[in-house]
C-alpha positions in Angstrom: 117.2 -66.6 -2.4 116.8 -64.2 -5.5 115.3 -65.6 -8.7 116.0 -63.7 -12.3 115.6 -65.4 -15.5 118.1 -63.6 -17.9 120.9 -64.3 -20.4 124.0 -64.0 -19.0 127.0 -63.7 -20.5 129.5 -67.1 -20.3 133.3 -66.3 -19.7 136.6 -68.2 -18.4 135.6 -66.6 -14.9 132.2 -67.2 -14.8 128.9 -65.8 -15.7 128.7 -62.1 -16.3 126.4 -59.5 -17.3 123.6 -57.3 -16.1 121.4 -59.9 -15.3 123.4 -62.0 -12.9 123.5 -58.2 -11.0 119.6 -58.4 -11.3 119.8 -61.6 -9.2 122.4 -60.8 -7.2 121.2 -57.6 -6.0 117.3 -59.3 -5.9 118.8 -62.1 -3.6 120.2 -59.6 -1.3 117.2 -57.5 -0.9 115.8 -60.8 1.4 116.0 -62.4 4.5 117.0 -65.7 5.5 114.0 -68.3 4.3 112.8 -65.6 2.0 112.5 -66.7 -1.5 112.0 -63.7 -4.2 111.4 -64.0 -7.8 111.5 -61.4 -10.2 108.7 -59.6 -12.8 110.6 -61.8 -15.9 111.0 -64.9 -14.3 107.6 -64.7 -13.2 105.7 -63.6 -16.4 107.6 -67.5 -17.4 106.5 -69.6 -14.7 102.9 -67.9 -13.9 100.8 -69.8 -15.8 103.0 -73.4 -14.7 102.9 -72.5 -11.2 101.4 -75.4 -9.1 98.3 -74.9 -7.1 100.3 -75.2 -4.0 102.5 -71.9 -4.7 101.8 -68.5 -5.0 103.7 -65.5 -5.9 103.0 -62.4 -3.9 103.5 -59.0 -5.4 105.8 -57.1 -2.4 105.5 -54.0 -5.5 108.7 -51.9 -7.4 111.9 -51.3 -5.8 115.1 -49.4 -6.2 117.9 -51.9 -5.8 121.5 -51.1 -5.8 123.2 -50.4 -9.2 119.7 -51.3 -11.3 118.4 -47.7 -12.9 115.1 -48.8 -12.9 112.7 -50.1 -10.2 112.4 -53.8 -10.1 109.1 -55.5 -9.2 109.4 -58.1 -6.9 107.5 -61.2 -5.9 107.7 -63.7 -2.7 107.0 -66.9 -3.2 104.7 -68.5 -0.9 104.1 -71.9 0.1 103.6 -74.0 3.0 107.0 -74.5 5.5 108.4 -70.8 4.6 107.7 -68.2 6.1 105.2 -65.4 5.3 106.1 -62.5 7.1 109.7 -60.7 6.6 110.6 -57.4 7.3 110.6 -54.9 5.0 112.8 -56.0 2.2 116.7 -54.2 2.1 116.6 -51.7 -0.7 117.3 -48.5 -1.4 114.0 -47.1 0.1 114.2 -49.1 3.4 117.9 -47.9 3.8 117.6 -44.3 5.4 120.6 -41.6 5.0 120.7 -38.1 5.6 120.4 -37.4 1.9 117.7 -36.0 0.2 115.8 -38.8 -2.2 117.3 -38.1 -5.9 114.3 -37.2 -7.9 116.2 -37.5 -11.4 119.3 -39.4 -12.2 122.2 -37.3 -13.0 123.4 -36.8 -16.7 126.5 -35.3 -17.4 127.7 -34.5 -14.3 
């Protein structure tokens, strides 16, 4: 499960917008039981956080379509798990391609 606090766009097929690709792409970084939260919606909830959850800081990462590393947080709590593998993002997918150190403009 990915959690993003954003403002989406509302249309006739849905919600749209940047930050429903935030979540989307947070979610699938995961594995089954694991529940990730973003930096934003975090920096809301921090302080309202009940004693008997904790956010872990699993640090920046590239996802999919995002220009900018995302920080990402597990939550923790008794009855989920604690230990995933490495999450799925750009940095745990190897290629044969060198890692781009710049995005490309006007190419």
């Amino acid at each position: 499960m990915g959690i993003h606090t954003g403002e989406p766009l509302r249309t006739d097929e849905g919600y749209v917008g940047i930050d429903i690709h935030r979540a989307a792409r947070i979610a699938a970084a995961g594995h089954g039981g694991q529940v990730l939260v973003s930096q934003t919606a975090r920096e809301l909830i921090q302080d309202d956080l009940p004693t008997e959850l904790a956010l872990l800081d699993l640090g920046e990462h590239r996802l999919k379509d995002l220009s900018r590393p995302q920080q990402i947080f597990q939550l923790v709590t008794d009855g989920l798990g604690r230990d995933f593998p490495p999450l799925a993002t750009l940095e745990n997918r190897p290629t044969n391609l060198p890692p781009q150190p710049t995005p490309l403009i006007g190419r």
